[in-house]
Each structure stands twice: as C-alpha cells, then as structure tokens.
N, C-alpha and C positions, 0 to 999 in steps of 0.2 A: 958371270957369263950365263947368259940362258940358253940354254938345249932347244928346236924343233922338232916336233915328231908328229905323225900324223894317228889319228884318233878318230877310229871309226864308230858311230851311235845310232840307234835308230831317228826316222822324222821326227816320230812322237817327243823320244826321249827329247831331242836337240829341242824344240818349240817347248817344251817344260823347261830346258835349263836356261834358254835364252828369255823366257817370262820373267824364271826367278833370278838372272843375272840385270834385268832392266829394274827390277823390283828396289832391289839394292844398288841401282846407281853403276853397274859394270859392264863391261862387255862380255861375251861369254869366254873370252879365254881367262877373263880377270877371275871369273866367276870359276871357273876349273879351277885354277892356279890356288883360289882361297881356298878352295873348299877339298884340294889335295892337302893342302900346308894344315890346314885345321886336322884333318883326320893324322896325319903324321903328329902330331902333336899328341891329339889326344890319345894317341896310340904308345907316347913315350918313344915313339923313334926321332923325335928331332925338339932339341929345347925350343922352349917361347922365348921369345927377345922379349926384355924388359929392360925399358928406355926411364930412368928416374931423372927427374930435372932438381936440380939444388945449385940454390948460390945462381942462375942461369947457365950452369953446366949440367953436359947434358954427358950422363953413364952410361955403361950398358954392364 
C-alpha cells in the first residue's frame, strides 16, 4: 500500500528534479520515490532486495 503526502519545494528545485527524472526515463514522483529508497539504503535503514534467478526460479 502506498501513502500520499503532499511535498512542498521550490520552482527551481521542481524543474532540476523534473529534468533529472525525464533524464532517466521517470516521472517526478518515480523519481522522488527512487531517490528516497536509494538514500534509505544507503543509509542502512532498509535492506536491498535481491532477486537471484536459478533453474528459472526466481528468490529473494
């Protein structure tokens, strides 16, 4: 289930994130959403998923 919340940012800020979220293919919330999950990560506060395929099964 996903949460809504609303998220206030300057112009500037928004048209830099909405450049680098077209850059790579996203919308800007895809583009929040990754770039939250990556800092949780690298941050140790939330595992990486790691998906291994064997045999055509697929683990986590």
């Amino acid at each position: 289930m996903k949460k809504n919340f609303v998220l206030r940012i300057d112009e500037d800020m928004y048209k830099l994130l909405e450049k680098w979220a077209q850059d790579e293919f996203r919308s800007v919330n895809g583009q929040v959403e990754y770039l939250i999950h990556q800092a949780l990560v690298e941050t140790g506060r939330k595992c990486k998923k790691v998906t291994i395929k064997t045999d055509d099964k697929k683990t986590e």
